[in-house]
C-alpha positions as CSV (number, residue, x, y, z in Angstrom):
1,X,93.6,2.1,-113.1
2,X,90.8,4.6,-111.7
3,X,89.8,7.8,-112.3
4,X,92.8,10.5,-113.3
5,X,91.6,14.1,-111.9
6,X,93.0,16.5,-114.9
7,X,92.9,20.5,-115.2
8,X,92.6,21.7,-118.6
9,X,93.2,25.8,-119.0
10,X,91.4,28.0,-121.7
11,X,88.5,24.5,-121.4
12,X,85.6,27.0,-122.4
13,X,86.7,26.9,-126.2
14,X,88.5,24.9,-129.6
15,X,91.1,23.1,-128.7
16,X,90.6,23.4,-124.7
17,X,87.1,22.3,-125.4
18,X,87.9,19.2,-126.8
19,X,90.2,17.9,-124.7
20,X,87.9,18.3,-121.7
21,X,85.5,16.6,-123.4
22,X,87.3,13.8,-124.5
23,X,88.8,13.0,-120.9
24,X,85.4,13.6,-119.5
25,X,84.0,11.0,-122.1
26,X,86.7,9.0,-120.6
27,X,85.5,8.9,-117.2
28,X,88.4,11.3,-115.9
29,X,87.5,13.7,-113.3
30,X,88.1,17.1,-114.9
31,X,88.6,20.8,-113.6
32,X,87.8,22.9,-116.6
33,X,89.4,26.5,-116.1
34,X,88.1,29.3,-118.3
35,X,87.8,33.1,-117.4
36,X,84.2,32.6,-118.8
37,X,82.3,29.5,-119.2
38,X,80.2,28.5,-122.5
39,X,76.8,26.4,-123.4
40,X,79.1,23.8,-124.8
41,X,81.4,23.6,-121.5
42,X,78.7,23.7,-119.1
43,X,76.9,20.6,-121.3
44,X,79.7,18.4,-120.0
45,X,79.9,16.4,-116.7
46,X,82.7,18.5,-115.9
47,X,83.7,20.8,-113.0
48,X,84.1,24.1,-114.2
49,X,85.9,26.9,-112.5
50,X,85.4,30.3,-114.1
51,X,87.3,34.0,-113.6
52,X,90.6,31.9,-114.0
53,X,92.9,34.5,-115.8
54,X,96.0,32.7,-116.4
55,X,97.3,36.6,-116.8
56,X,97.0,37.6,-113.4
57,X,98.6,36.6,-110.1
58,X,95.7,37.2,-107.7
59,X,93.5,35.2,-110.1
60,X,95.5,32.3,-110.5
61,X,96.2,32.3,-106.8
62,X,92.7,32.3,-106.2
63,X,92.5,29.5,-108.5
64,X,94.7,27.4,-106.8
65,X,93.1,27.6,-103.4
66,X,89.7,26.8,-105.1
67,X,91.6,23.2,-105.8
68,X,92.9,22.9,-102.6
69,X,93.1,19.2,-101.2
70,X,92.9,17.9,-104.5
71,X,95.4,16.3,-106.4
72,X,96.3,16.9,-109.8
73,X,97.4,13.9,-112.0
74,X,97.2,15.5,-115.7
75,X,97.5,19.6,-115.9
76,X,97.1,20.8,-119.3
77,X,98.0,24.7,-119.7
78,X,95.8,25.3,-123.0
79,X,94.9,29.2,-122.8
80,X,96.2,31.1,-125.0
81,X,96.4,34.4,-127.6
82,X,97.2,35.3,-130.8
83,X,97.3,38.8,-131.8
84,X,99.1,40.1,-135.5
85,X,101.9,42.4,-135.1
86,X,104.7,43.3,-137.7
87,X,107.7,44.9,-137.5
88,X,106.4,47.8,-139.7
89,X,103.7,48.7,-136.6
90,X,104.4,46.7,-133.5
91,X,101.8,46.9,-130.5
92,X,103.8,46.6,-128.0
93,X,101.1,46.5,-125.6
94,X,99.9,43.2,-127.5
95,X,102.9,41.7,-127.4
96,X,103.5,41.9,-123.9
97,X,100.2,40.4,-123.6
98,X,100.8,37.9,-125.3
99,X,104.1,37.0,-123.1
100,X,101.6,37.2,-119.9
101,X,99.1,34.8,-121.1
102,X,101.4,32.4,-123.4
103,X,104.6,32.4,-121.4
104,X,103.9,33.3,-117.9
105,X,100.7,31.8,-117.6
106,X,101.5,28.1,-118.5
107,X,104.6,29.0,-115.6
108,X,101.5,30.8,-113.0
109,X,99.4,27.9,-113.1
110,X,102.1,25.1,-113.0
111,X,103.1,26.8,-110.3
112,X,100.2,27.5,-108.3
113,X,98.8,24.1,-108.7
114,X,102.6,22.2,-108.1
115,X,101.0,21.5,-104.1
116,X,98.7,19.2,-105.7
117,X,100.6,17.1,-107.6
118,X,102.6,13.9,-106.5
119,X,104.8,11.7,-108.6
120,X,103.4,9.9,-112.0
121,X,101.6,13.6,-112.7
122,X,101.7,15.1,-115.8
123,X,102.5,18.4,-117.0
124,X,101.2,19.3,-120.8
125,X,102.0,22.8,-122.4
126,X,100.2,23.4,-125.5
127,X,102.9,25.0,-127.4
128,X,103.5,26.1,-131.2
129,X,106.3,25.6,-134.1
130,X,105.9,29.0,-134.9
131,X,108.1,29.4,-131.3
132,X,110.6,27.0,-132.9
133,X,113.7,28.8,-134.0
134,X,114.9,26.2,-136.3
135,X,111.4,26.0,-138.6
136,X,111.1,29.0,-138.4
137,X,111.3,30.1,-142.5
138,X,108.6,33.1,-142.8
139,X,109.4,35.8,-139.8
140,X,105.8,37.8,-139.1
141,X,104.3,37.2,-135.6
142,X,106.1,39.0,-133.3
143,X,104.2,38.7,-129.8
144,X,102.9,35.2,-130.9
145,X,106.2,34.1,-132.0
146,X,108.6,35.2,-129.1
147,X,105.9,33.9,-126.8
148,X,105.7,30.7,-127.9
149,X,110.0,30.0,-128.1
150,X,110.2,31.6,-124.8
151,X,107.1,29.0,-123.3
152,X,109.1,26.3,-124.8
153,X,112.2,27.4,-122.6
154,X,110.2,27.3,-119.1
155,X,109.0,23.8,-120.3
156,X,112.3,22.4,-120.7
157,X,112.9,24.1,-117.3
158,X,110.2,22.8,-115.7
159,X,111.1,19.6,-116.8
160,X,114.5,19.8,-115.4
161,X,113.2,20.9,-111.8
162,X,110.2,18.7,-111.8
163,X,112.1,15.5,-112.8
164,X,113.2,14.9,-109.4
165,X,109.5,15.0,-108.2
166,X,108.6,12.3,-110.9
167,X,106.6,14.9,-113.1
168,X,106.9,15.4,-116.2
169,X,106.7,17.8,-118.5
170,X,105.8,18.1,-122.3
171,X,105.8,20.7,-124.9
172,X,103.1,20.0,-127.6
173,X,102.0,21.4,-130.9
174,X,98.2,20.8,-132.0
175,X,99.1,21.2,-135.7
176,X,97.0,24.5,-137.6
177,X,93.5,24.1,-136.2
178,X,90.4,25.2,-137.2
179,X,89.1,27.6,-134.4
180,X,88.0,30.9,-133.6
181,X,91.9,31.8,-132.5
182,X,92.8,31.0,-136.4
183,X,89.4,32.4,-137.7
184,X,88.3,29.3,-138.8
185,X,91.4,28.3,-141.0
186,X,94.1,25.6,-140.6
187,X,94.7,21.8,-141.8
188,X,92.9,19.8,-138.8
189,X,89.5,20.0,-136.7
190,X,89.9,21.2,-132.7
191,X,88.8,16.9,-132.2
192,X,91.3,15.9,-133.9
193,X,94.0,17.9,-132.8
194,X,92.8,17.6,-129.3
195,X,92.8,13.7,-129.6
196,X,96.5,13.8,-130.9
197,X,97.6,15.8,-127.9
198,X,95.5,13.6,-125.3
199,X,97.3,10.5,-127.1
200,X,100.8,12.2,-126.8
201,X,100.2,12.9,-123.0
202,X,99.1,9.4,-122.1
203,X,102.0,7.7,-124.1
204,X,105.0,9.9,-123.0
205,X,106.1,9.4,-119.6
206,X,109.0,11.0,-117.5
207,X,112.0,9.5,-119.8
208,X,110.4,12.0,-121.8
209,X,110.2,14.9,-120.0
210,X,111.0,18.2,-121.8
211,X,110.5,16.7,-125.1
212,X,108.3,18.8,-128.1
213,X,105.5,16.8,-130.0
214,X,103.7,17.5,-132.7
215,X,99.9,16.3,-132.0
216,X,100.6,14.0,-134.8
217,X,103.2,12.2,-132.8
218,X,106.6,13.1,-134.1
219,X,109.3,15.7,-132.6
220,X,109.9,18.9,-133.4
221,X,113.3,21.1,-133.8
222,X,114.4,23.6,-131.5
């Protein structure tokens, strides 16, 4: 099998970082969006395409004719925020950020980038349980929360109107990573977690579409 080209969004940093790097060590061809590049990204053998804000139409328009005439085999919608709110002082203006980087710009990209894909492609959104409804036991989290549950939904949906195309489409948790978005907390290293989701993405194919993995390779509820 030869070279898979793959774009990887929010590549610059944790988790995003990672997983460029480990299908770059692999010999894949990677596009390594980031609104700003860093010493550790440009290190790699790695195309990188900065001022990619997965926020902003023009941008990710923009991005998408930057690609044009190649095709995409693996797209892996990684950026993402995480801003606290609670109920007892919400910001809103956070929150809605949150829905435009989280929600809509998985659903921007994927769509600005469907042109270049062909049947076999993959489609990875890197997800959270905190947007599970069902595991969800500790409330907290507004903007990240509703983000994440309403990204979940325009997975499955992309899954339903991409399965005719032969793409599919995965929801995926990383687990509680150590990076700068969790300010240096969690249960796992970005490597590891990254490596999990790579391995959940090459093993899942389109009987799978619309399914939500944990990195360590089990499902997750609703």
């Amino acid at each position: 099998m030869g070279s898979l080209n793959a774009v990887v969004t929010g590549a610059n940093r944790g988790i995003g970082l990672e997983m460029t790097r480990i299908l770059a060590e692999r010999g894949e061809t990677v596009f390594a969006a980031c609104r700003r590049s860093s010493p550790e990204l440009d290190a790699l053998s790695v195309r990188v395409l900065d001022d990619v804000d997965v926020s902003d139409d023009q941008s990710v328009a923009s991005f998408g004719a930057r690609l044009r005439g190649e095709t995409i085999d693996l797209l892996v919608n990684n950026a993402g925020i995480l801003s606290s709110d609670s109920l007892d002082n919400p910001d809103w203006d956070s929150i809605r950020g949150q829905f435009e980087v989280n929600t809509l710009g998985p659903l921007r990209v994927t769509a600005a980038l469907l042109p270049l894909m062909r049947s076999g492609s993959k489609v990875g959104i890197v997800s959270s349980r905190v947007g599970s409804l069902a595991d969800n036991t500790s409330g907290g989290m507004y903007g990240y929360r509703m983000s994440k549950a309403a990204v979940n939904m325009a997975g499955v949906n992309l899954a339903h109107d991409l399965k005719s195309k032969g793409i599919a489409v995965f929801i995926l948790h990383p687990g509680y990573v150590r990076t700068g978005m969790t300010g240096g907390t969690g249960n796992t290293d970005a490597r590891t977690a990254a490596a999990g989701l790579m391995e959940r993405m090459d093993n899942l194919g389109l009987a799978d579409t619309g399914t939500f993995w944990h990195a360590e390779g089990y499902h997750l509820p609703w």
